[in-house]
C-alpha positions as CSV (number, residue, x, y, z in Angstrom):
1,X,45.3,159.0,-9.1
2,X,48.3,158.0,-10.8
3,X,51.8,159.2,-9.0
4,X,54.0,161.8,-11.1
5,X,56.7,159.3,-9.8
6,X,56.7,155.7,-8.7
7,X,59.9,154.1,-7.9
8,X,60.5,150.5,-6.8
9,X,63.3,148.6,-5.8
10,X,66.0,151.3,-7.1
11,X,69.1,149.8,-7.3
12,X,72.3,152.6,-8.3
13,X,76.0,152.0,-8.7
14,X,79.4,153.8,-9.6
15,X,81.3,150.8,-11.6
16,X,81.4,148.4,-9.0
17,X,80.5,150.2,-6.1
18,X,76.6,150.1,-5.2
19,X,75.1,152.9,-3.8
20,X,71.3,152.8,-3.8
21,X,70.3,149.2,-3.0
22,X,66.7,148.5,-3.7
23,X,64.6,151.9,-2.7
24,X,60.9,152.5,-2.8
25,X,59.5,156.0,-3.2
26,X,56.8,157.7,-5.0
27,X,55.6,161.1,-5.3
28,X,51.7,162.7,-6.2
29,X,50.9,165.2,-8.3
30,X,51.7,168.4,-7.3
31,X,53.5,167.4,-3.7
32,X,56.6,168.0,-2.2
33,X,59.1,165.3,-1.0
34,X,62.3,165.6,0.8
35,X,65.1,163.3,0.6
36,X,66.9,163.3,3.9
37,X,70.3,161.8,4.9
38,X,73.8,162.1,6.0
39,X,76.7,162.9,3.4
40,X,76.9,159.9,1.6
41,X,74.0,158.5,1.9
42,X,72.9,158.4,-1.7
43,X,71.2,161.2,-2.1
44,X,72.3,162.6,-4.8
45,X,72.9,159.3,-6.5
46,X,69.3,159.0,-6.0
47,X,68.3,162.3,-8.3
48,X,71.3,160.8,-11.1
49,X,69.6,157.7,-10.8
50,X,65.9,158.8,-11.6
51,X,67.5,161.2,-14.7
52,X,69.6,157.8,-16.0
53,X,73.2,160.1,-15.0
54,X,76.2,159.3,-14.9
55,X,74.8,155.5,-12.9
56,X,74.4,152.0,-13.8
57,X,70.9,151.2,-12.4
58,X,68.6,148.4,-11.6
59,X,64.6,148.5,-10.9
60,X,61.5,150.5,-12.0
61,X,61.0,154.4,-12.7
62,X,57.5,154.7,-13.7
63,X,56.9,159.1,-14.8
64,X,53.2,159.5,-14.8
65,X,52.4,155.9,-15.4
66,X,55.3,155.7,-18.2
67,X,58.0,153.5,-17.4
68,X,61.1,155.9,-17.7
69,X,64.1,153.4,-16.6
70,X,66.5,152.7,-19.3
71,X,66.0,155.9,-21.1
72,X,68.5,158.1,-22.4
73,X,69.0,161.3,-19.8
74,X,67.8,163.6,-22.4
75,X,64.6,161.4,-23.2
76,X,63.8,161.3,-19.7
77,X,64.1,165.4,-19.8
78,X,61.3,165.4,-22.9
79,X,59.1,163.5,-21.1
80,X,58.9,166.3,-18.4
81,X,61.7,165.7,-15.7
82,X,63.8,168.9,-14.8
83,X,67.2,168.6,-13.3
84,X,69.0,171.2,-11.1
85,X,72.2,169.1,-9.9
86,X,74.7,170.3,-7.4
87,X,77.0,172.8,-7.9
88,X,73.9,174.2,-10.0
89,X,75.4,173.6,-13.7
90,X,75.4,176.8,-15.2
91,X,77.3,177.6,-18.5
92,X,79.5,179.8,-17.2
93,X,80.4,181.7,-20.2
94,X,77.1,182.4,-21.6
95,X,74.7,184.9,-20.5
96,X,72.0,184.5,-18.2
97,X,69.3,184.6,-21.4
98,X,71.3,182.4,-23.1
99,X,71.5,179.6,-20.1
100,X,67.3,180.2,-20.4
101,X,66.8,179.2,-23.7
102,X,69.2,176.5,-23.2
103,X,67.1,174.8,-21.1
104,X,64.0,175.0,-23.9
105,X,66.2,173.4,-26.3
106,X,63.1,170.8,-27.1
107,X,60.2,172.8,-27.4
108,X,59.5,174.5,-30.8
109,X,57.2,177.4,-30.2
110,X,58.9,180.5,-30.3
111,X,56.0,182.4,-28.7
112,X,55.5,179.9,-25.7
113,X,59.5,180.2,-25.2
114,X,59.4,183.9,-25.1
115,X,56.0,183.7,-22.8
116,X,57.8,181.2,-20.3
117,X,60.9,183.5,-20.5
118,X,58.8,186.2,-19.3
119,X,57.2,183.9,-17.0
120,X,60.6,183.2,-15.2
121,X,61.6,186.2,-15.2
122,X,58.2,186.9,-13.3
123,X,60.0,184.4,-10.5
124,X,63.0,186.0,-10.7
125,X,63.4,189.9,-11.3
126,X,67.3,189.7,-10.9
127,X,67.5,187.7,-14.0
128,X,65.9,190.0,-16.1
129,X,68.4,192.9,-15.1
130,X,70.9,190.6,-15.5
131,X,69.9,188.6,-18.4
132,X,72.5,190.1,-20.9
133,X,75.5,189.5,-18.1
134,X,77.5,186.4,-18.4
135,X,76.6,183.6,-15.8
136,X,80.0,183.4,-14.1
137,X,80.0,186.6,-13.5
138,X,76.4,186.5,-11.0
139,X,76.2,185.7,-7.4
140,X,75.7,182.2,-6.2
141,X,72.4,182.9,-5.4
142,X,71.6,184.3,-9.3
143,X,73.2,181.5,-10.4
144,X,70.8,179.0,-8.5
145,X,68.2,181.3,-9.9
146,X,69.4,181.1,-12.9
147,X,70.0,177.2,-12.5
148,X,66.1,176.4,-11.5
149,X,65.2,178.8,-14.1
150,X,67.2,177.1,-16.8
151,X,65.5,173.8,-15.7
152,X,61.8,175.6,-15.6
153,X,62.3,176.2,-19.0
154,X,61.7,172.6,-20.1
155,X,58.0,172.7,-19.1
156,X,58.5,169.6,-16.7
157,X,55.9,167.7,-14.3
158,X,58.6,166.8,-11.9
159,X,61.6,168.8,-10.7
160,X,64.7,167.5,-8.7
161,X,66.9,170.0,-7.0
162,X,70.0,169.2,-5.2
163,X,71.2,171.1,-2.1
164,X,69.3,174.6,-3.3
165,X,71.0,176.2,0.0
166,X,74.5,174.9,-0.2
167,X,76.9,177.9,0.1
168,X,73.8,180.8,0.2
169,X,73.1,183.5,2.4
170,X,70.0,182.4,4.9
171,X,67.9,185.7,3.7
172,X,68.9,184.5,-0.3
173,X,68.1,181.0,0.9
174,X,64.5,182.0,2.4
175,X,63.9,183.8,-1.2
176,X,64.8,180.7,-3.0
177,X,62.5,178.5,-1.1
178,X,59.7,181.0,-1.2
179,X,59.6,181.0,-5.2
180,X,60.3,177.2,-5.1
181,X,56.9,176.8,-3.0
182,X,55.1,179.6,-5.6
183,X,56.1,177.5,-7.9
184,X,54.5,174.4,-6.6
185,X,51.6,176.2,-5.8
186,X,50.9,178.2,-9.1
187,X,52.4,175.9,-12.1
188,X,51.6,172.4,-10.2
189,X,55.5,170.9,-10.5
190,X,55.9,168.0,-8.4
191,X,59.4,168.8,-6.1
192,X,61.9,166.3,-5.4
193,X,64.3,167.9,-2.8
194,X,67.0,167.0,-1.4
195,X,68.7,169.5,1.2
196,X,71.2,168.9,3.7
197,X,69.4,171.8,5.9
198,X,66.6,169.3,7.5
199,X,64.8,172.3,9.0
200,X,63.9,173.8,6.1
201,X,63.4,170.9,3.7
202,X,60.7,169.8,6.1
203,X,59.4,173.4,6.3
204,X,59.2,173.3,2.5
205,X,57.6,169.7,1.9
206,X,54.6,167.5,2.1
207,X,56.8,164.5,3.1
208,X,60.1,162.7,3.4
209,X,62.1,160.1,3.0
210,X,65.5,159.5,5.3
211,X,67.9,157.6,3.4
212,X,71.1,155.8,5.3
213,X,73.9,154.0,3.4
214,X,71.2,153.9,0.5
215,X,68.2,152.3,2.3
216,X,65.0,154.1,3.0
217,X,64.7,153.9,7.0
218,X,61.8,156.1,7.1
219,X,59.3,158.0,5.3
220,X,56.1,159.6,6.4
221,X,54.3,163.2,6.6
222,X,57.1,166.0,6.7
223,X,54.6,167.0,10.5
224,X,55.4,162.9,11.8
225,X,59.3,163.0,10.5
226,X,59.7,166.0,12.4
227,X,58.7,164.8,15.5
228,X,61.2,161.5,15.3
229,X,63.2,161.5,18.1
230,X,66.1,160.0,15.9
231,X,65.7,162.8,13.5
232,X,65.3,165.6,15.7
233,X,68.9,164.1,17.4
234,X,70.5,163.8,13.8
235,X,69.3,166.4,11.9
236,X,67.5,169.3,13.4
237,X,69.7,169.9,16.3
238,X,67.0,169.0,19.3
C-alpha cells in the first residue's frame, strides 16, 4: 500500500540557519504519528516544511505517491494536506461560520460545503451555538475547535496539528483528543501530531518519531517508544 506520506532526507532552514537536516519519515493510511522532541528541536519546522511554509527546503515529500516538494503552500492544501499551526490561526475578526467556509475556499459544491459544515458541527456542538460569534471573542479551546474545524473543511487525506493542548484545560484537552481520534477512526484522515505533552501524544498515536536538534533518533510503535528508558526519563516523567 502506498503511504499517505513518504519523506526522505528532509532538509529545512530559516535563511541561513538549518534546522531539519536530512529526516526520514512516512505515515500509512489512516495512522497516527507523533512527532516528539524538546523545544527546539524542529518540530514545528517539520509541519512548515511538509506544507512548503515560511522554509527553504531540500529532499523528497511524496503525498499519496505524488511528489509534493516544491509546491506552492496552497497547492499542497488542494491536493489534500490540512494545516492547524500553532497558535491555532484563526481570523480573529470573523465569525466562527465564517472561519469554516474559509477553510473550503477550493471546493465548489455548495451542497457538500453545507453537508461538511453540518458534519463539523456534528464534531463540535459548541461551534454551532457559536457559529454567528466572532472568533476572538471564543475560548481557547473553541478556537482550536474552530482551528481543526477550519482545516476539516478542506476535505484532506493528511492533517498536521501543532501543540493541540498548548494553553487548554486537561478536561478541554481530553475532549479535543477524543474528537481528533473519531475523526481518525470515522473519516480515515491520516494525523501528523506533534505535542509537547508526550503522554498523551503516545496515548493518541500508532507511532512516533523523537526528533533532537533536527535528526530522527528514534521511531518505532507509540507501545516500544513508551517503554524507552531515555524517553520515559525525558519526556513522560518516569
Amino acid at each position: 500500500m502506498t503511504p499517505v506520506l513518504e519523506v526522505r532526507g528532509l532538509m529545512a532552514a530559516y535563511g541561513p540557519t538549518r534546522v531539519l537536516k536530512g529526516i526520514d519519515l512516512d505515515i500509512a493510511d489512516g495512522e497516527i504519528v507523533t512527532l516528539l522532541g524538546a523545544n527546539g528541536a524542529g518540530k514545528t519546522t517539520t509541519l512548515r516544511a511538509l506544507c512548503q511554509m515560511m522554509v527553504a527546503t531540500q529532499g523528497s515529500i511524496t503525498l499519496s505517491g505524488q511528489r509534493i516538494d516544491g509546491r506552492s503552500t496552497e497547492q499542497i492544501a488542494k491536493l489534500g494536506v490540512g494545516h492547524v499551526p500553532d497558535g491555532r490561526g484563526t481570523f480573529l475578526g470573523l465569525t466562527s461560520e465564517e472561519n469554516l467556509r474559509l477553510g473550503a475556499y477550493a471546493r465548489t459544491s455548495r451542497e457538500g460545503i453545507a453537508a461538511d459544515m453540518e458534519r463539523i458541527y456534528d464534531y463540535f456542538p459548541r461551534l454551532k451555538e457559536r457559529r454567528a460569534q466572532q472568533a476572538g471573542t471564543l475560548s481557547g479551546g473553541e478556537q482550536q475547535m474552530l482551528a481543526i474545524g477550519r482545516a476539516l473543511m478542506g476535505k484532506p487525506r493528511l492533517l498536521l496539528l501543532d501543540e493541540p493542548s498548548f494553553g487548554l484545560a486537561p478536561l478541554i484537552v481530553k475532549d479535543i483528543f477524543a474528537i481528533m481520534r473519531r475523526i481518525n477512526q470515522e473519516e480515515r484522515v491520516s494525523i501528523l501530531l506533534v505535542e509537547q505533552n508526550a503522554k498523551l501524544a503516545l496515548d493518541l498515536a500508532d507511532r512516533a518519531y523523537l526528533l533532537e536538534t533536527g535528526r530522527i533518533v528514534l521511531s518505532g510503535p507509540s507501545g516500544e517508544i513508551r517503554r524507552d528508558d531515555a524517553v520515559r526519563r525525558a519526556y513522560l516523567g518516569d
